[in-house]
C-alpha positions in Angstrom: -9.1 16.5 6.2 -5.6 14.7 5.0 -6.3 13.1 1.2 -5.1 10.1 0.1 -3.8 12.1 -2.8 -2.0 14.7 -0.9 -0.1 11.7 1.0 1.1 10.6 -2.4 2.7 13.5 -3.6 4.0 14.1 0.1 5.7 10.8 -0.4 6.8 11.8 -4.2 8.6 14.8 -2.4 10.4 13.5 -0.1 11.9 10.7 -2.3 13.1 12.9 -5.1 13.6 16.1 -3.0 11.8 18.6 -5.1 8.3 19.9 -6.6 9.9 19.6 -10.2 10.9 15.9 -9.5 7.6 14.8 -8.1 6.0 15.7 -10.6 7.9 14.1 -13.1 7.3 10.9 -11.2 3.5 11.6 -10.9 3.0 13.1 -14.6 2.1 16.4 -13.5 3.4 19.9 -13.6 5.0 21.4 -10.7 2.9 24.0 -9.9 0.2 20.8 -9.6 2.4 19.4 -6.8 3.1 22.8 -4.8 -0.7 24.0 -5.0 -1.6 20.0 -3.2 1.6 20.6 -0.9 0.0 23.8 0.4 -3.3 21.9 0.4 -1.8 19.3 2.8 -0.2 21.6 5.1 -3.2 23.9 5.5 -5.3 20.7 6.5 -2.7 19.5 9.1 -2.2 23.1 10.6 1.9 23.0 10.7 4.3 23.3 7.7 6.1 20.0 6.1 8.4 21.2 4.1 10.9 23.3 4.4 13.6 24.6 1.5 17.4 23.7 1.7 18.9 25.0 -1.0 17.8 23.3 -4.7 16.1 20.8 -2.3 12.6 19.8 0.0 13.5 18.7 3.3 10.7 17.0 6.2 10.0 19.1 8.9 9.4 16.7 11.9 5.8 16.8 11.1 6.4 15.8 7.6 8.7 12.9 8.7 5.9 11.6 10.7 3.5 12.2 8.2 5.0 10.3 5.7 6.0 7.5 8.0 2.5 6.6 8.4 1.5 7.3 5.0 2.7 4.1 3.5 -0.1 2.0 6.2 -2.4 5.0 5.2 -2.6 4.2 1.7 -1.9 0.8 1.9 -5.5 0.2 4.0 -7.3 2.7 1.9 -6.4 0.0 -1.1 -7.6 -2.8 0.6 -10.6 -0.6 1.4 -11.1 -0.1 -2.3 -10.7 -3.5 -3.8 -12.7 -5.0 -1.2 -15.7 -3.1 -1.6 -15.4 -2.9 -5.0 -15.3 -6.6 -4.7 -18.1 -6.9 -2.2 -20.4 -4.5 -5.3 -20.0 -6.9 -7.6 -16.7 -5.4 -9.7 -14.8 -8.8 -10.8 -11.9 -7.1 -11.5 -8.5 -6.2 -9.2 -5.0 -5.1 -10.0 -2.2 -6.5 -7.9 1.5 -5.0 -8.3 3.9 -7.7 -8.0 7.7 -7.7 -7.2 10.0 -10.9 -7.9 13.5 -11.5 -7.6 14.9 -12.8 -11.6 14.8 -16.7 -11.2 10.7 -16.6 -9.6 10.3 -14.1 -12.5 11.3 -16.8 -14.8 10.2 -20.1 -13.1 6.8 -19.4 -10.8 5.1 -16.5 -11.8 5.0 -17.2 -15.3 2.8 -20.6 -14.3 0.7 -18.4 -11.7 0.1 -15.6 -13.9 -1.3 -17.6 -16.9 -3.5 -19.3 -14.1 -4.4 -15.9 -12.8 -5.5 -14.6 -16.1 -7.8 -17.9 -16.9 -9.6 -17.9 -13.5 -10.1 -14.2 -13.3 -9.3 -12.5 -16.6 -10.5 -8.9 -15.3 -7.6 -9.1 -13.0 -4.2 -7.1 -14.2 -0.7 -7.8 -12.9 1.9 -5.6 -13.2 5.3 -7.5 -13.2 8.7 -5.2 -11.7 12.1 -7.1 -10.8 13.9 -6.6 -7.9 15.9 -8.5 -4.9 15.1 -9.0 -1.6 15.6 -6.8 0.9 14.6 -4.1 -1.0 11.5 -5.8 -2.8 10.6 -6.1 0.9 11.0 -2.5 1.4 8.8 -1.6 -1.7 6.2 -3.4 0.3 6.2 -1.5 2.9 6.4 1.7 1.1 3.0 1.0 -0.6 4.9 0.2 -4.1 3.9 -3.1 -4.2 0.9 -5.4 -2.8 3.0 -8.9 -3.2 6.6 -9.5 -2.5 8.5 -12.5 -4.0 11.2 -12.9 -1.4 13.9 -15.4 0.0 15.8 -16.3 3.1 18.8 -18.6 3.7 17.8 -21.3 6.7 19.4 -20.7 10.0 20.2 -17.0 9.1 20.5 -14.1 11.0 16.8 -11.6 11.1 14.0 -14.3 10.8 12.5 -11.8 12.8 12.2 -9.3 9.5 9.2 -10.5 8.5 7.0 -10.6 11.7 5.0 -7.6 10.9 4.0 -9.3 7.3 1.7 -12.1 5.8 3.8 -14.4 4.8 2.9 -17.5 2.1 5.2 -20.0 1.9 6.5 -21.7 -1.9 8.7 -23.8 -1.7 11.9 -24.6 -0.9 14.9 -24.6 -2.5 18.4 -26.0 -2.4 21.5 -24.8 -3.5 23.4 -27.0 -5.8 27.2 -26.8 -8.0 27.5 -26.2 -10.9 30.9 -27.9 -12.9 32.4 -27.8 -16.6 31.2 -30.8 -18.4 34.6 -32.5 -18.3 35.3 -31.6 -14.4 36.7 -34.4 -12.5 33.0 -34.0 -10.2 30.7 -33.9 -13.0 30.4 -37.5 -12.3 29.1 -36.8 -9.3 25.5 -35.4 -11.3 22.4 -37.4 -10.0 24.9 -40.0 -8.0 25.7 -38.5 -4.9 26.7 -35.7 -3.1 30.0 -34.3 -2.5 31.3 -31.8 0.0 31.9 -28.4 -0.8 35.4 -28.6 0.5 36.1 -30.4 -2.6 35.8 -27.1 -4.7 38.0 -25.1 -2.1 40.4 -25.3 -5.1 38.6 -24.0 -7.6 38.0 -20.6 -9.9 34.9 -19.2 -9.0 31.7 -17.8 -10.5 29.6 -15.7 -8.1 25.8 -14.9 -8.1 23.8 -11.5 -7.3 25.0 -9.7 -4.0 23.0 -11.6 -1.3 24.1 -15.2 -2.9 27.5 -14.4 -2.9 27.6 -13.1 0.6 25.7 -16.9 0.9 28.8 -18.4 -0.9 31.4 -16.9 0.8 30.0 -17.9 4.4 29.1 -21.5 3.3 33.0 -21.6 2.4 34.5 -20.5 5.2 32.1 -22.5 7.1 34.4 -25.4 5.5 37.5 -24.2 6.4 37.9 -21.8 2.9 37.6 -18.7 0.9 36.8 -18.9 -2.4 38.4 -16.9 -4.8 36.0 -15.4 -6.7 37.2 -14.8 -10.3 34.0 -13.4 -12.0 30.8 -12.1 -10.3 27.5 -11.4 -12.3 24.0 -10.8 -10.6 22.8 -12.5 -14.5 22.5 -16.3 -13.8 22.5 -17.2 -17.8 26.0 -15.3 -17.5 26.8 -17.8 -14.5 25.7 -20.4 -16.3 27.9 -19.8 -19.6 30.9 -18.9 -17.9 31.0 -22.5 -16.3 29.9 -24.0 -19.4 32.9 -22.1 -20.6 35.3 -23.9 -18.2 36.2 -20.5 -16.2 35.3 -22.2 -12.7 32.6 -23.4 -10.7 29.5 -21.8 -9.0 27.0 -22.3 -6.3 23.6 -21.1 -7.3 20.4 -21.8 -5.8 18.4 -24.9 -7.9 15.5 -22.2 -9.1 17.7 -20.5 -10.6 19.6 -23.6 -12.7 15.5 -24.4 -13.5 15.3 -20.7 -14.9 17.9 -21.8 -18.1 18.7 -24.1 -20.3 22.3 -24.8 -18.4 24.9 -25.8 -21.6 28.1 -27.8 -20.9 27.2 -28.0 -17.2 26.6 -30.3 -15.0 24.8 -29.9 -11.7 26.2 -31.8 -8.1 24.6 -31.7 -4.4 26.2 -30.5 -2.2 26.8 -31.6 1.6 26.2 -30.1 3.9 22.5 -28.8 2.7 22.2 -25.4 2.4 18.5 -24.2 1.3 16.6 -21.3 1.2 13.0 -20.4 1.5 11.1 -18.5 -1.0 7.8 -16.8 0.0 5.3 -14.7 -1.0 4.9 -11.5 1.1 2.3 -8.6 1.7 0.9 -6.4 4.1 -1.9 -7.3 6.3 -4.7 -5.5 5.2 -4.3 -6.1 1.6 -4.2 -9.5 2.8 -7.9 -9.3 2.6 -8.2 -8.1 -1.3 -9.7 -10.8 -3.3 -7.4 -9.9 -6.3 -4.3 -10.0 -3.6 -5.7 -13.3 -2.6 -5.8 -14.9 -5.7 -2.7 -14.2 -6.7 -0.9 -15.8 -3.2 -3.0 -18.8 -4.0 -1.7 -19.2 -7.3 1.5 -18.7 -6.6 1.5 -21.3 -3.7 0.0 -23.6 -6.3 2.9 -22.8 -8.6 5.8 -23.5 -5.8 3.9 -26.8 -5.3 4.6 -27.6 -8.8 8.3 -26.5 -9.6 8.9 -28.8 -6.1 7.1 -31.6 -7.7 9.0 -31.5 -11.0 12.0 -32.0 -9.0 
């Protein structure tokens, strides 16, 4: 009989390549992880590991052993929660993943709602960008998946095996020294992002800037990006510095206090939608649930604030 446990250090193996590494990452000794490896093998009948050198590679069983694993353990969670649930236990854990500006803007409101609905419920907060926050999902690292994607962009297809809850949406705006010739232009109109063509630039974390640039030359220009900084405060105080101009998505402007900047529409629109992501079965997990429904309620209010 294959144990969820087993599966777990099978996966803890084949990321880190060794017994002694695994068990690092699992708090236990290595003798521990070779004694459950030899446990696993002897209930599947064929060998899934093989050594290369200093390393652990996958024999082709282990591959597809620890392809499915991630679905394994993912539905043996949602079996968990929900009959813990079901028993009467009024408590969950959720793991949650969020790119830096939702870290800062909505899950601070849906946490502290969280916590005063169901205070037996724990979240545990990591940081990281989409696509790989959406690949921690699938991996079993995560149960919800703070994710965006830009309108009209190429893979809407990427989530179609996913629940998906949407937030809100959100636009990107410019941001301008104080005493830029288009700071004028703040809460007046919009201007066209040929205008900046120009200008110094100030680029955002990798998957904004690949944004930027495309946007540009979409108008006819590349922009020559002088600084680039995946920390939005940095953006922000680099403008504020009069160093150039950036594009950066409006949740993130909301996530600080911008200082000797001024923000300006831009035409055309360019938005992108931010979501909340898990897997299908632990759609089903009451703690799972409750955190997707706070959220959504927290996206409803950062749009209305706007």
């Amino acid at each position: 009989m294959i144990e969820a446990r087993h599966l777990r250090v099978l996966r803890a193996v084949a990321s880190t390549g060794s017994f002694s590494a695994a068990g690092r990452e699992l708090g236990c000794t290595q003798p521990a992880v070779s004694q459950q490896m030899k446990a696993l093998e002897s209930s599947v009948g064929t060998p899934l590991l093989v050594r290369t050198g200093r390393e652990m590679r996958l024999t082709q069983a282990g591959e597809a052993l620890v392809r499915h694993a991630a679905g394994i353990i993912a539905g043996l969670t949602a079996a968990e929660e929900e009959v813990a649930a079901i028993a009467g236990l009024r408590a969950g854990r959720v793991r949650l993943v969020s790119f830096p500006s939702g870290s800062s803007t909505l899950v601070p409101t849906a946490l502290a709602a969280l916590r005063a609905a169901h205070p037996g419920t724990r979240v545990f907060l990591e940081e990281s960008e989409p696509p790989k926050s959406v690949e921690l999902l699938r991996e079993g690292d995560c149960d919800v998946a703070l994710a965006f994607r830009y309108e009209g962009a190429a893979g809407a297809e990427e989530w179609d095996d996913l629940v998906v809850r949407p937030l809100l949406t959100d636009r990107l705006v410019a941001l301008v020294p104080e005493g830029h010739r288009l700071a004028r232009s703040e809460g007046v109109g919009s201007v066209a992002i040929g205008e900046l063509a120009r200008e110094s630039w100030i680029a955002g974390c990798p998957r904004c800037r690949g944004q930027l640039v495309e946007v540009c030359e979409g108008a006819g220009f590349t922009p020559r990006i002088d600084f680039a900084t995946d920390d939005y405060p940095a953006v922000v105080g680099l403008v504020g510095a009069g160093l150039g101009v950036a594009v950066l998505p409006q949740l993130a402007v909301d996530s600080v206090r911008p200082r000797g900047v001024r923000t300006v529409t831009l035409e055309p629109a360019v938005r992108r939608e931010i979501v909340a992501l898990t897997l299908p079965d632990l759609a089903q997990v009451p703690a799972v649930t409750a955190t997707l429904d706070e959220l959504a309620r927290a996206g409803a209010r950062q749009s209305a604030t706007r």
